[in-house]
C-alpha positions in Angstrom: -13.2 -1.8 33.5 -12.5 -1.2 29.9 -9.1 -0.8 28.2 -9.9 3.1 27.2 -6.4 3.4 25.3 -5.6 0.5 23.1 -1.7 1.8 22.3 0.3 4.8 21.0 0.6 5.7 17.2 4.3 6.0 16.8 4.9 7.3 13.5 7.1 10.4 12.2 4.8 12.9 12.6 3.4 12.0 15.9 6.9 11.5 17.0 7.5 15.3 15.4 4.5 16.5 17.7 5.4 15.1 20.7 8.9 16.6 20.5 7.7 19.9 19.5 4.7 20.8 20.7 3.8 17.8 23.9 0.8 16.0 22.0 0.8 12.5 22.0 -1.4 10.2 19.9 -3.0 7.2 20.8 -5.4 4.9 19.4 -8.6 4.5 21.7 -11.5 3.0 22.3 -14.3 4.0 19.9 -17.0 4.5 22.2 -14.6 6.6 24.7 -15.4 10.3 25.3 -12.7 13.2 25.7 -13.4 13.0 29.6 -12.7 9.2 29.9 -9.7 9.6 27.8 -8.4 12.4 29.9 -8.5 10.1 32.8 -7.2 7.0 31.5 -4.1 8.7 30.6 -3.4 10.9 33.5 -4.2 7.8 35.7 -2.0 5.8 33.2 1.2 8.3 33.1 1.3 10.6 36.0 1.1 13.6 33.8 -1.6 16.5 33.7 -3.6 17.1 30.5 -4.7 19.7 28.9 -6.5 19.5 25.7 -7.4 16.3 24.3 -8.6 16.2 20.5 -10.5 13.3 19.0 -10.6 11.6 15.5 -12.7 8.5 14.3 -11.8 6.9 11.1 -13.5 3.9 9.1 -16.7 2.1 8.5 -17.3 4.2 5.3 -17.4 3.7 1.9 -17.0 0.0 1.4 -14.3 -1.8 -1.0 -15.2 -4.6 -3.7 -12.6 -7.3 -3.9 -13.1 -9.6 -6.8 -12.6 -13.3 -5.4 -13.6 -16.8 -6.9 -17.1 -17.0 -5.2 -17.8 -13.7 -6.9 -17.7 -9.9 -5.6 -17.5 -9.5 -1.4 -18.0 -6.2 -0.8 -16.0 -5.4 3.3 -16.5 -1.9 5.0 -13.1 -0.5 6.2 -12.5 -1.4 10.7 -13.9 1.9 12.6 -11.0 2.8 14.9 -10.7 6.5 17.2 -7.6 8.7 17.4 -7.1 10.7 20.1 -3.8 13.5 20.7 -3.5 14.6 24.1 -1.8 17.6 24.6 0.1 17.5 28.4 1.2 20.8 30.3 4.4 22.2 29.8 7.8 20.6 31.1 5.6 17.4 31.5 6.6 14.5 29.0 5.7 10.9 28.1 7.9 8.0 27.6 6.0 5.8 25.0 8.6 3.0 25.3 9.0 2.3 29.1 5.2 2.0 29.9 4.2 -0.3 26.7 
């Protein structure tokens, strides 16, 4: 089976979202659906979701780095965001499971 969820994004403002309003954000597999993720993280963390919402950045406009064997030109890494929004009074702990 594939790894659906790679690992959370712990920044400030996902940090600020999961305090406030119970939507976590994780970095998933590109290729996942909003079904699959649903899955993999209520089998993951015993919780019951509710809304998932999905984001894919990367692999557009391509940067030009000047080196000695001339110009390489490198496309930015596609990676997919998802926040999962749980049910209310239902929580995850980021640091335990990881």
């Amino acid at each position: 089976m594939k790894t659906i969820i790679k690992k959370p994004i712990i920044s400030e403002k996902a940090t600020g979202l999961s305090e406030t309003c119970h939507r976590f954000s994780f970095v998933v597999d590109p290729k996942a659906n909003k079904i699959e993720i649903k899955n993999a993280v209520e089998n993951m963390y015993g919780v019951q979701v509710t809304e998932v919402r999905t984001m894919n950045y990367g692999g557009g406009k391509s940067s030009t780095k000047y080196t000695n064997r001339g110009i390489v030109e490198q496309k930015s890494k596609k990676w997919k965001k998802a926040i999962v929004t749980v049910a209310d009074g239902e929580t995850i702990d980021l640091f335990n499971n990881f």
